[in-house]
C-alpha positions as CSV (number, residue, x, y, z in Angstrom):
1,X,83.3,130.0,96.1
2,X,82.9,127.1,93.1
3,X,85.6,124.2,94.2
4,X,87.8,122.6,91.4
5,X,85.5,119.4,92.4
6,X,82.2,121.5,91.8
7,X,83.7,122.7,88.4
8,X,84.4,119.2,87.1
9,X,81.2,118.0,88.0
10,X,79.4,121.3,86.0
11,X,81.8,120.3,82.8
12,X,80.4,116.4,83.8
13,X,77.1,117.8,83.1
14,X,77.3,119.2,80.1
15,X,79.2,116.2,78.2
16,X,77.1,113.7,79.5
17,X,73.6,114.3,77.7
18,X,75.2,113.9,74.2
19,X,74.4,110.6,74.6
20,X,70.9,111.3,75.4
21,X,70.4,113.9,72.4
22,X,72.1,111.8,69.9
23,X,69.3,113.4,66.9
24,X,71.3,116.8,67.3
25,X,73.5,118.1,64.9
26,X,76.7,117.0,64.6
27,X,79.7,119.0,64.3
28,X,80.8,120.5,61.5
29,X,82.8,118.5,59.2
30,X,82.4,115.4,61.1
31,X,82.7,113.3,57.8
32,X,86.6,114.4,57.9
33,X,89.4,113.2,58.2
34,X,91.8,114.1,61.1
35,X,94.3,111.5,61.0
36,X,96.8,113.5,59.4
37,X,96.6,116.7,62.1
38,X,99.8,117.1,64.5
39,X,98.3,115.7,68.2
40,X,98.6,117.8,70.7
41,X,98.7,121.6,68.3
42,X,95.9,123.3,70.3
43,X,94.7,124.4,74.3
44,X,91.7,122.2,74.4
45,X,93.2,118.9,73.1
46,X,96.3,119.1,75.5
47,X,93.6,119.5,78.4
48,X,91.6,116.4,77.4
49,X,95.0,114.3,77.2
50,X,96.1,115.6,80.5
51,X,92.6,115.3,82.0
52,X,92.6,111.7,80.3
53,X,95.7,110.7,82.4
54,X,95.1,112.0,85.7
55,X,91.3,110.4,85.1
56,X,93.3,106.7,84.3
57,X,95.5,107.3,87.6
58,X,92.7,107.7,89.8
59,X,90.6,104.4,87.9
60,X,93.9,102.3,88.0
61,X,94.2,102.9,91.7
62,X,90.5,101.9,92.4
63,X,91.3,98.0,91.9
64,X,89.0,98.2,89.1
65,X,91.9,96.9,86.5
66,X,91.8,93.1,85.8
67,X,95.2,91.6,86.7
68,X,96.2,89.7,84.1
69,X,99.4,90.5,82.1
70,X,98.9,87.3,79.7
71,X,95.2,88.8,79.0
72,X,96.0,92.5,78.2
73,X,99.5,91.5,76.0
74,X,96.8,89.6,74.1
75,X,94.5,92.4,73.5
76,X,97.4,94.9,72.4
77,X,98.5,92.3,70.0
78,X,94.8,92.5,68.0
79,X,94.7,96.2,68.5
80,X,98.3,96.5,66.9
81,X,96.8,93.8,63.9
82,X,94.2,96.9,63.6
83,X,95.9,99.7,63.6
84,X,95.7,101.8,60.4
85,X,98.6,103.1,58.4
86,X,98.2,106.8,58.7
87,X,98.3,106.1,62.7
88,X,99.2,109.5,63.9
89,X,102.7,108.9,65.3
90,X,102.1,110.3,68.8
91,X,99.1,108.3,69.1
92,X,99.8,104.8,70.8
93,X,96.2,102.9,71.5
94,X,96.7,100.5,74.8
95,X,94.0,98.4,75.8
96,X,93.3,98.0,79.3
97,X,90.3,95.4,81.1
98,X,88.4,96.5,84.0
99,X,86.5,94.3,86.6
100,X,82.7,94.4,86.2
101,X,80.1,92.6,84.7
102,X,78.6,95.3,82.9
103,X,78.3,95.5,78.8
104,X,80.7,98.4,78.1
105,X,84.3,99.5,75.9
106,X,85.2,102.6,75.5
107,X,88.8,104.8,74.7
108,X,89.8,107.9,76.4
109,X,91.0,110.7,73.8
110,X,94.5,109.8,74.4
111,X,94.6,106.3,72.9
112,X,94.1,103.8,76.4
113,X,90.7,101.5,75.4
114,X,89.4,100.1,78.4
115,X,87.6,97.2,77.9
116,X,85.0,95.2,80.8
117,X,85.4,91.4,81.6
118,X,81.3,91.4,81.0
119,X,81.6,92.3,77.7
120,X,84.9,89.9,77.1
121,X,83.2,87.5,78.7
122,X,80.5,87.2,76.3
123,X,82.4,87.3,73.1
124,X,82.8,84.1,71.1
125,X,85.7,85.1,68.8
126,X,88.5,87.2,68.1
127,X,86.5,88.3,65.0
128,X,84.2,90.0,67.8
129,X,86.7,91.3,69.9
130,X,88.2,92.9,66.7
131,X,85.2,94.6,66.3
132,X,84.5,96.4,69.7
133,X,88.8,97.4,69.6
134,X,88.6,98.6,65.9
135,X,85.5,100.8,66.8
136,X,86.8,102.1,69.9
137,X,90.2,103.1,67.8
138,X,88.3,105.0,65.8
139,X,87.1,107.3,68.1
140,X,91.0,108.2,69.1
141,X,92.5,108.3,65.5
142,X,89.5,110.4,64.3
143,X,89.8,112.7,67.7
144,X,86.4,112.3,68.2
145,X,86.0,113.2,71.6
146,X,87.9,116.6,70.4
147,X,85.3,117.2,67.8
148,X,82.8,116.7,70.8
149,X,84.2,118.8,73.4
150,X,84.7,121.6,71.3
151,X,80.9,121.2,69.8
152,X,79.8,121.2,73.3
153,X,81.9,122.9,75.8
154,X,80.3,126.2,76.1
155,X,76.3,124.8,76.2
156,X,74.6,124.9,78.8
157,X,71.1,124.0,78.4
158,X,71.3,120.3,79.3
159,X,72.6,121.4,82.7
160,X,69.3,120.8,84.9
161,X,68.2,117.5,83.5
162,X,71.3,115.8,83.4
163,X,71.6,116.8,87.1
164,X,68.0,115.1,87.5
165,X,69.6,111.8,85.6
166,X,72.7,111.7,88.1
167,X,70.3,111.7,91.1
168,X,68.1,109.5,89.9
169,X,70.9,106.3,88.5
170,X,73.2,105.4,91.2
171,X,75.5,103.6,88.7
172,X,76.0,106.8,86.6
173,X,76.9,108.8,89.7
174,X,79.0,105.5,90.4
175,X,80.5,105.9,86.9
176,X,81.3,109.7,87.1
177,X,83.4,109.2,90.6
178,X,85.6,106.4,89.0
179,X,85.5,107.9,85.2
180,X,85.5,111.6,85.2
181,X,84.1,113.4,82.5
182,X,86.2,112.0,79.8
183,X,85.5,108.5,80.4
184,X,82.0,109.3,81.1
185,X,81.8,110.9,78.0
186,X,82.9,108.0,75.9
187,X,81.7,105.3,78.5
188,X,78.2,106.7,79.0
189,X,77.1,109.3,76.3
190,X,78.8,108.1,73.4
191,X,78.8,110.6,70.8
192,X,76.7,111.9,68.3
193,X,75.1,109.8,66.1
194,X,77.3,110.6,63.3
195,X,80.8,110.3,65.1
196,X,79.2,106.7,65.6
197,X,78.2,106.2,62.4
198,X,81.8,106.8,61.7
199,X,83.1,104.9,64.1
200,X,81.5,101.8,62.9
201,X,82.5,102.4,58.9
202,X,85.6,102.9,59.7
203,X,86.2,100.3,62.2
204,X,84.6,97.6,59.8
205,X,87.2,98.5,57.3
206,X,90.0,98.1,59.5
207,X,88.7,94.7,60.9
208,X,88.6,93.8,57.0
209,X,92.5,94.6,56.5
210,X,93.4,92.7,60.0
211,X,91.7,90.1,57.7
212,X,88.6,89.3,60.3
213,X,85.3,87.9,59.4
214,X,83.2,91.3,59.4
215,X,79.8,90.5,59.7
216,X,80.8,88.6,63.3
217,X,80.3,92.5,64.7
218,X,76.9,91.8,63.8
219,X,76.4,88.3,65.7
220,X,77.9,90.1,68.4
221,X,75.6,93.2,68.9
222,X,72.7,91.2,68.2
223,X,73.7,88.6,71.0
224,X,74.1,92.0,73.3
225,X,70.5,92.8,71.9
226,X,69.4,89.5,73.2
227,X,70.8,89.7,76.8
228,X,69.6,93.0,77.1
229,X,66.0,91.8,76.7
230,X,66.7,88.1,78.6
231,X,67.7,90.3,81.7
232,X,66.0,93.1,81.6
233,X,69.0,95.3,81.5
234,X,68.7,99.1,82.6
235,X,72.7,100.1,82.1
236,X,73.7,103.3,81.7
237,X,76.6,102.0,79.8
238,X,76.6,102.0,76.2
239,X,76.9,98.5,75.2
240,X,74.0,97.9,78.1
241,X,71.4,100.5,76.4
242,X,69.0,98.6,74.2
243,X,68.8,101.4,71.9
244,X,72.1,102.4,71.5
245,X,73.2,98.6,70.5
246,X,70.3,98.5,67.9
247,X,71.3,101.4,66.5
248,X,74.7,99.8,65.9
249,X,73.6,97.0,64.5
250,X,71.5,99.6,62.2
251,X,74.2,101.5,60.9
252,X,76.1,97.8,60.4
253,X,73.5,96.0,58.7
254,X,73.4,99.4,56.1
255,X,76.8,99.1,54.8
256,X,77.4,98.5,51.7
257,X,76.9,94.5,50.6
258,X,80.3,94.7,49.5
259,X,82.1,95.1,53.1
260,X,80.9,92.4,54.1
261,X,82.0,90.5,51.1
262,X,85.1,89.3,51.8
263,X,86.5,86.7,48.8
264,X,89.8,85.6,50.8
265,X,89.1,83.3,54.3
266,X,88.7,85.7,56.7
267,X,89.6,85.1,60.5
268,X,87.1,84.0,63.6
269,X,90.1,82.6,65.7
270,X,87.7,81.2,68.1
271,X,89.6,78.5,70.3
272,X,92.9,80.7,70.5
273,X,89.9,83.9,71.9
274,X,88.4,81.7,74.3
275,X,91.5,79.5,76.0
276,X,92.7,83.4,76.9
277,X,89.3,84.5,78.0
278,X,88.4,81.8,80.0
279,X,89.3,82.8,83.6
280,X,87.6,86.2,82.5
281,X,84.8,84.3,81.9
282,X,84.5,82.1,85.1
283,X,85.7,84.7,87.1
284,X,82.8,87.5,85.6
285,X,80.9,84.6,86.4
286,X,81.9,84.9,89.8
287,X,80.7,88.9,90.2
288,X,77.2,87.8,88.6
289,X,76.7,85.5,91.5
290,X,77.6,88.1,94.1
291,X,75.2,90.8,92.9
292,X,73.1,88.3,92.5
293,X,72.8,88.3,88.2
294,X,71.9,84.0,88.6
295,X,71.0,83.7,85.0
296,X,73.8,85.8,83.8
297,X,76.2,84.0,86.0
298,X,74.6,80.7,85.4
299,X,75.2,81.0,81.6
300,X,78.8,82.3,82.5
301,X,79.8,78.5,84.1
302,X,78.4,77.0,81.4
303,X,80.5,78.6,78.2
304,X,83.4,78.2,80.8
305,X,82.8,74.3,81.1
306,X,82.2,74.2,77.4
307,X,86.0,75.2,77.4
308,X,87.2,73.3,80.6
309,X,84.4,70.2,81.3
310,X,86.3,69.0,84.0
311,X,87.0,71.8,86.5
312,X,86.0,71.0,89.9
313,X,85.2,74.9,90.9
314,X,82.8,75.5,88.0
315,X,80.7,73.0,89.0
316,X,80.7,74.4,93.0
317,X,80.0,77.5,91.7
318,X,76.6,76.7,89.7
319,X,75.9,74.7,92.9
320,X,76.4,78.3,94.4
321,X,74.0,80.0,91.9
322,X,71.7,77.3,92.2
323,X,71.6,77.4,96.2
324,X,71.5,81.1,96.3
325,X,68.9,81.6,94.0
326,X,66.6,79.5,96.4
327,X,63.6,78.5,93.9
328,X,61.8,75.2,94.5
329,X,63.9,72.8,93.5
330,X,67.0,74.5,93.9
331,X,68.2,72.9,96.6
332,X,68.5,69.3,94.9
333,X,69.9,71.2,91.9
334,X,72.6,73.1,93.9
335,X,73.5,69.4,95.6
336,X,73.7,67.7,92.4
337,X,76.4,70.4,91.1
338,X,78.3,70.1,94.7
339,X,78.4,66.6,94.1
340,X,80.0,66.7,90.7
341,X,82.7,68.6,92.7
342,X,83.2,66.7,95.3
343,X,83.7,63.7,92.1
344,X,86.3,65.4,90.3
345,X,88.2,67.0,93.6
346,X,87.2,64.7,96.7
347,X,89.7,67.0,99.1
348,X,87.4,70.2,97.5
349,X,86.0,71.1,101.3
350,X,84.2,74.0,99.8
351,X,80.8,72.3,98.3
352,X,80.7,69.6,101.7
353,X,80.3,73.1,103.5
354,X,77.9,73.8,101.3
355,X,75.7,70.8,101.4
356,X,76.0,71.3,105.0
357,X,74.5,74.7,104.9
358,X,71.9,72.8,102.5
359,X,70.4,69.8,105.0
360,X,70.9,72.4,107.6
361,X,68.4,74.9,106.8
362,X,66.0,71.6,105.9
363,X,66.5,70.8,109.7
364,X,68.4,67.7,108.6
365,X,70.7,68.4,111.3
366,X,72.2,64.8,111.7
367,X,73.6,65.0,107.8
368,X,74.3,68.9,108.2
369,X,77.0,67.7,110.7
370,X,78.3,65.1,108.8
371,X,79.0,67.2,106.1
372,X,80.5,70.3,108.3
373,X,82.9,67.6,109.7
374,X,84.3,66.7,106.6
375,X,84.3,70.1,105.4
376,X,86.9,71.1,108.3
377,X,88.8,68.1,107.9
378,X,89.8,69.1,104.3
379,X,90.2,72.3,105.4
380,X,91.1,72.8,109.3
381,X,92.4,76.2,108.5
382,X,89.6,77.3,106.2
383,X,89.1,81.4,106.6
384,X,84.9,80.0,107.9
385,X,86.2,77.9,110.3
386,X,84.4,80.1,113.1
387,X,81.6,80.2,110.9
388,X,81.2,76.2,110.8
389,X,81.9,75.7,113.8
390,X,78.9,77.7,114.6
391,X,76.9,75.8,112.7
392,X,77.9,72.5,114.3
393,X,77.0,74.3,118.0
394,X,73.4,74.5,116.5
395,X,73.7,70.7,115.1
396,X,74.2,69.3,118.7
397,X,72.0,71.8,120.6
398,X,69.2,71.0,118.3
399,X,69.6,67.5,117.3
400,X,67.7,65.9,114.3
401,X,64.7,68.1,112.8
């Protein structure tokens, strides 16, 4: 007997190759309109709202949400500076940020945006951010995951390949458990190539009213183009898919001159944008480091000390990259960052354990001590106490290497 669980994965399957087979037709009348229809008037639109909220329960109780109250009144104040004026009136767009390093935005059909501290984190501007939220509202006031589903709900064909694609990427099959197959859809597929087209107009034009400097969408994607080629990104996402961003900066650059010919001053708001991103930004940093993105997290600490010079935990965190990474010269790299540290916090016990761990592994056992020591003296109550103390077992038993 098919489970409710095998059912939602079959539906899964059929959304997700839109974004795969973005050269298909489009649905019909996609140029149009829909602002002005009543939410809600038919079967399959109140299923993708209610499948939309149970899909945000089960995501908001993952741990995936950022915590930050500040951050996310911040983001609903630029999406309210974006909204059109034919908003549908049972249509409220919320934005949300989610914890992961990866390149992605997207909006559920019912108005939530969910945005990721890797994208935010490598934004320069408000301008920027106005862009993603504008495009990403879009999709929602133009129902465009509607226009989708109903294009798509009853084909088939795709069925056996997409299966193949889930198998083979463990971060779509990731994606699908936390997403569903609405925030797959938008997350992963996209839509068609027209809805995007669309998306992007449209979303320039309201970035233009908030009175935001327009063509900052396009320093934006091509920076994502950029970092997509530095790192040798394979995303599934759709800000992480080298082909999908070039195609956005495509259907940007061929706009009309005039958008982008704004006559009044039109807004970047770059310090205000990065004084309320930058613990998203040290902190993305952060997940970088522990899946082991160096350069990615390396870069992160350094836009974040461009903002705050003098922060003691930067530095012993690109003494972390640096000691991790483990290429020749490393080591004295990784020491010279743990000792800016220490200079700017000398109770910090964090980057003497460090240096410890550093003339340890050299077989400098004598200085390895020395530093452990002072480590536990700043910290007797650090959570790698046991851990230290371990260490300093092997520094007597061995002696000087």
């Amino acid at each position: 007997m098919t489970t409710w669980l095998s059912k939602f994965f079959i539906l899964l399957f059929f959304l997700l190759p839109l974004g795969l087979t973005t050269g298909c037709a489009t649905p019909p009348g996609s140029n149009a309109s829909l602002v002005s229809e009543k939410i809600l008037a038919n079967e399959d639109e109140i299923m993708l709202w209610q499948k939309s909220e149970e899909e945000q329960r089960v995501l908001e109780s993952t741990g995936f949400i950022y915590p930050n109250p500040e951050l996310e009144d911040y983001l609903n104040m630029i999406i309210a500076k974006l909204q059109p004026q034919s908003m549908p009136a049972d249509l409220k767009i919320r934005v949300k940020v989610i914890k992961s390093v990866y390149l992605n935005a997207f909006a559920y059909p019912n108005g939530v945006v969910y945005i990721h501290t890797g994208l935010l984190a490598r934004m320069d501007n408000e301008a920027q951010l106005a862009a993603v939220l504008a495009h990403e509202m879009i999709h929602c006031t133009q129902r465009h995951a509607l226009r989708v589903f109903r294009r798509f709900k009853d084909r088939r064909s795709f069925l056996t390949t997409v299966q193949q694609t889930l198998m083979a990427n463990k971060g779509l099959q990731e994606l699908a458990r936390n997403l569903g197959f609405t925030g797959s859809l938008a997350a992963v597929s996209g839509y068609t190539r027209e809805l995007e087209k669309e998306a992007d107009r449209l979303g320039i034009d309201l970035m233009i009213k908030a009175g935001y400097a327009p063509k900052e969408a396009l320093v934006l994607f091509d920076y994502l183009v950029t970092e997509i080629e530095r790192e040798g990104l394979e995303e599934p996402f759709f800000f992480g898919s080298h082909p999908k961003v070039r195609e956005r900066i495509n259907n940007l650059q061929n706009l009309p001159d005039d958008r982008y010919a704004v006559r009044r001053p039109a807004t970047k708001n770059s310090k205000t944008f990065l004084k309320k991103i930058e613990k998203v930004i040290l902190d993305n940093a952060g997940q970088d480091l522990r899946i082991g993105r160096f350069q990615a997290a390396r870069r992160g600490v350094e836009k974040y000390l461009r903002i705050n010079p003098d922060d003691t935990r930067a530095y012993f965190m690109l003494g972390e990259i640096y000691r991790q990474r483990g290429q020749p010269d490393d080591a004295r790299k990784a020491i010279k960052f743990y000792n800016q540290a220490i200079f700017l916090d000398p109770t910090y016990a964090d980057p003497h354990k460090a240096i410890g761990v550093i003339h340890y592994k050299k077989g400098h056992r004598a200085l390895a001590k020395k530093y452990f020591e002072l480590s536990l003296q700043l910290s007797p109550d650090s959570p790698d106490k046991a851990y230290i103390q371990a260490y300093l077992k092997q520094c007597a038993q061995n002696g000087e290497g």
